[in-house]
N, C-alpha and C positions, 0 to 999 in steps of 0.2 A: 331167695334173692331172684331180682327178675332178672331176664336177658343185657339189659341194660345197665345193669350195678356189675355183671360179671364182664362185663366188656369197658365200663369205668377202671375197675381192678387191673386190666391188663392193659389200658393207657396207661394208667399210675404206674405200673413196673416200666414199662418201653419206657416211659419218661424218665424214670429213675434212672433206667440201664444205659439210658444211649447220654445221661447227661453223666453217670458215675457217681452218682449219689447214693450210694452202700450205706452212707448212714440210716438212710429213712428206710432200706427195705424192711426193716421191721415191722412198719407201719401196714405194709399188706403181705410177708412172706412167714410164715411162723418159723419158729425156731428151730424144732424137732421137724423141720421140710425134712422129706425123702424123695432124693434125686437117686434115677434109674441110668444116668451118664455121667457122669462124675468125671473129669480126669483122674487115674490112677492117683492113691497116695495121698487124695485131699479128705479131710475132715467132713465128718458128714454133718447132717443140717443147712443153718443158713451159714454157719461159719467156713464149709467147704465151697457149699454154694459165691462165697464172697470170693473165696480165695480162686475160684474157678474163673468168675467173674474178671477181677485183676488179671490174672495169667494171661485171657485173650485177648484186653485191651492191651495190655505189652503187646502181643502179637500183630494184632490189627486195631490201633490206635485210633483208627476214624471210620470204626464200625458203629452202623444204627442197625 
């Protein structure tokens, strides 16, 4: 992949993250992800990854 397809990939997540569309991260985060900061006690993959995801928007609701 060129410089440009990897920097496509992380528009598409920002997009996704800052609009809250968890359904599609599928479409560019795999399943079996391995995250290195996790909040304690979350599931790991993309399914922890979600639940991490929600927890900060509670937190800070008009984070980009």
């Amino acid at each position: 992949m060129s410089t440009e397809d990897h920097k496509a990939i992380v528009r598409r997540y920002r997009e996704l993250h800052n609009s809250n569309d968890l359904a599609q991260l599928g479409e560019i985060v795999a399943p079996d992800l391995i995250t290195h900061n996790l909040l304690p006690g979350m599931p790991p993959g993309l399914m922890g990854a979600k639940l991490a995801h929600r927890a900060t928007r509670m937190a800070f609701p008009d984070i980009h």
